[in-house]
C-alpha positions as CSV (number, residue, x, y, z in Angstrom):
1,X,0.6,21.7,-6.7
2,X,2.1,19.2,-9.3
3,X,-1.3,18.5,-10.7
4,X,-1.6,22.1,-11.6
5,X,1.8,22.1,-13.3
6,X,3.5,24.0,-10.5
7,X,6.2,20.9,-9.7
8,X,7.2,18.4,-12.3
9,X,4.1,15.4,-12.9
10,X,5.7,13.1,-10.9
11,X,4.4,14.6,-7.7
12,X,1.0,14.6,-9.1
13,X,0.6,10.2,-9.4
14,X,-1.6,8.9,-7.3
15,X,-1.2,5.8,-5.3
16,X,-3.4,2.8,-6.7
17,X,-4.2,1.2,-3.4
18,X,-3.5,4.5,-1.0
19,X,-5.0,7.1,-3.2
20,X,-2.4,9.4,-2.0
21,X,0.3,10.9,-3.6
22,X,3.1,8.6,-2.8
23,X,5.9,10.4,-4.2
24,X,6.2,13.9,-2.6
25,X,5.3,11.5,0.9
26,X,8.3,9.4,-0.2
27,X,10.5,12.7,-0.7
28,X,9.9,15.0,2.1
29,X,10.1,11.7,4.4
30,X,13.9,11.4,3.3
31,X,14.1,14.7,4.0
32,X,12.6,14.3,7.2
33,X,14.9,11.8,7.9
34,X,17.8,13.2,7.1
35,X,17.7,16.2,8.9
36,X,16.1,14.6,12.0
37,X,20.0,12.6,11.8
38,X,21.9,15.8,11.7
39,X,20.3,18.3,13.3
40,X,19.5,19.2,16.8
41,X,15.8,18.5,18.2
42,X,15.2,21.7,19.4
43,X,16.3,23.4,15.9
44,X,13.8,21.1,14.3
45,X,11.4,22.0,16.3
46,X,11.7,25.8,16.3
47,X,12.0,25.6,12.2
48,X,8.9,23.4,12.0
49,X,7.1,25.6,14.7
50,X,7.4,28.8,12.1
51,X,7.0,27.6,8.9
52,X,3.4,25.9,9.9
53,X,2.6,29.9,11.9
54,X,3.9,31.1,8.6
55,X,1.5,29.1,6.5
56,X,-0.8,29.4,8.3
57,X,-0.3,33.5,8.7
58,X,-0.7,33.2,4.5
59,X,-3.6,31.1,4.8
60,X,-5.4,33.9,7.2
61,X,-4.1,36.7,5.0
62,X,-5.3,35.1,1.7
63,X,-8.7,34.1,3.0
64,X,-9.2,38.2,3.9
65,X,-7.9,39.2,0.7
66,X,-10.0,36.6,-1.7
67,X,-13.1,37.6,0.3
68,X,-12.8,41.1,-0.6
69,X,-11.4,40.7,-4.2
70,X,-13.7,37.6,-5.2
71,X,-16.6,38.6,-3.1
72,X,-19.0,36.1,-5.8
73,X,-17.3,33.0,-5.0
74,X,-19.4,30.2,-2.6
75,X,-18.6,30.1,0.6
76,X,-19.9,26.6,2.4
77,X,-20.0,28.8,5.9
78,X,-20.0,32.3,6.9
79,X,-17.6,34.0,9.3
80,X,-19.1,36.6,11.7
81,X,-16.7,39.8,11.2
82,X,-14.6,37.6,8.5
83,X,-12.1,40.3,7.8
84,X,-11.2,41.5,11.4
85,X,-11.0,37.3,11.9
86,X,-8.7,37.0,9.1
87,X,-6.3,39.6,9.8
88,X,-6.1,38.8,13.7
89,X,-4.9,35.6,12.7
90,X,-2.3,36.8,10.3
91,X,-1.7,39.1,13.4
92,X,-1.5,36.3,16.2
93,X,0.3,33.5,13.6
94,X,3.4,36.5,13.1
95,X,3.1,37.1,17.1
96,X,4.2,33.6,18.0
97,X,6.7,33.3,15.5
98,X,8.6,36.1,16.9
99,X,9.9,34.4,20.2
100,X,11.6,31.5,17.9
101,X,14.3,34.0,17.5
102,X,15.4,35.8,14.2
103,X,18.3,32.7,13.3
104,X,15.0,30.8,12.9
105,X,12.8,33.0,11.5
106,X,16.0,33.5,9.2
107,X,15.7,29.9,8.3
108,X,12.4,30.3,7.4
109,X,12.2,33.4,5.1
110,X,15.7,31.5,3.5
111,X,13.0,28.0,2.8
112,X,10.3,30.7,1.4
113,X,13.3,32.0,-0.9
114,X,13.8,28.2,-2.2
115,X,10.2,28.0,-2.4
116,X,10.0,31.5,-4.9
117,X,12.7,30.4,-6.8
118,X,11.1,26.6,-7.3
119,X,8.4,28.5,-8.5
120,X,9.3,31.3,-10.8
121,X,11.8,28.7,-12.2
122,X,9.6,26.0,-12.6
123,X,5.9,26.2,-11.6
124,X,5.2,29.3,-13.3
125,X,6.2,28.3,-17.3
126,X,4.8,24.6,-16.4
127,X,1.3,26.1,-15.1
128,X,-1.9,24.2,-15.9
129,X,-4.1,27.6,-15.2
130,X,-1.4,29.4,-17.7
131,X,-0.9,26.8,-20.5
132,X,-4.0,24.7,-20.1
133,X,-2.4,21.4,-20.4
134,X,-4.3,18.4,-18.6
135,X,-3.2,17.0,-15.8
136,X,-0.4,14.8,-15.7
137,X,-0.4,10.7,-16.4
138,X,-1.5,9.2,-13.5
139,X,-3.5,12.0,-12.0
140,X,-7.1,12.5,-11.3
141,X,-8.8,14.4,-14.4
142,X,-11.3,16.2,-12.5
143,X,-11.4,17.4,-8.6
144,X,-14.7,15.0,-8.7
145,X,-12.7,12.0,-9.2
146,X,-10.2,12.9,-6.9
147,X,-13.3,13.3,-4.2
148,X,-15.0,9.7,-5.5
149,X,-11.5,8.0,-4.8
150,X,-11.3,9.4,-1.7
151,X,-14.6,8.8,-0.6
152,X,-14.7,5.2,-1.4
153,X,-11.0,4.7,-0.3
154,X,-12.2,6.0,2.9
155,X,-15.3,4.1,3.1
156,X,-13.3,1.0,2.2
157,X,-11.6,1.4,5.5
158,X,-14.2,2.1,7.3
159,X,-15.6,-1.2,6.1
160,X,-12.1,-3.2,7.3
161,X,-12.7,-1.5,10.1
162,X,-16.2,-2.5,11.4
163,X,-15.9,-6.4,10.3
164,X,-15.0,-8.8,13.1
């Protein structure tokens, strides 16, 4: 998201060594932290519960909506009945957010509020796709790179892995 100008550059430098993004993993673990010293388990649990059924309710919803509006784009694998499979997700991921009560499903559409204003305050004047600015100091310049590093961070490890 910060790569494309949606949150400020910072998010978008990638770790040397990790080839991750080290700052947003920094932030949202001080969140985590935080709110794991203040707030009850169960809460925490019900809030996390939704917001991943939420995302993943978007995710199903988007995936039926792209395949009917972008119908030329590749698609590495086919779905058999792809629309009735995308919308009984979207169906199933609102269906088991229901019984975490409405104070939590509260919580959530509250989070996706922060999330619209972060946005339309920030992310949508700053937008690579709507400016076409590169990417930020410190971030990959093309998907491809992003891949390579990951590829041979991974096959790094797997090296340290396999030696005696």
């Amino acid at each position: 998201m910060a790569y494309d100008g949606l949150l400020p550059p910072v998010f978008a430098r990638i770790h040397p060594t990790f080839k991750t993004p080290f700052y947003p993993t920094l932030l949202s673990g001080v969140i985590c932290m935080v709110a794991a010293a203040f707030l009850p388990l169960d809460l925490l649990g019900d809030i996390t519960s939704a917001g991943t059924l939420f995302a993943f309710a978007l995710v199903s919803l988007a995936t039926g909506i792209l395949r009917y509006t972008r119908p030329e784009l590749e698609r590495p694998f086919k779905v058999p009945a792809g629309y009735l499979v995308s919308f009984l997700g979207f169906v199933c991921c609102l269906g088991l957010i229901i019984p975490t009560g409405i104070a939590t499903i509260l919580r959530v559409v509250i989070w996706l509020a922060i999330g619209l204003l972060v946005y339309f305050g920030y992310g949508h004047r700053h937008s690579r796709l709507r400016t076409g600015e590169p990417p930020p100091h410190g971030a990959y310049e093309t998907l491809e790179q992003a891949e390579e590093a990951m590829r041979l961070s991974s096959s790094e490890s797997t090296r340290l892995v396999q030696e005696p």
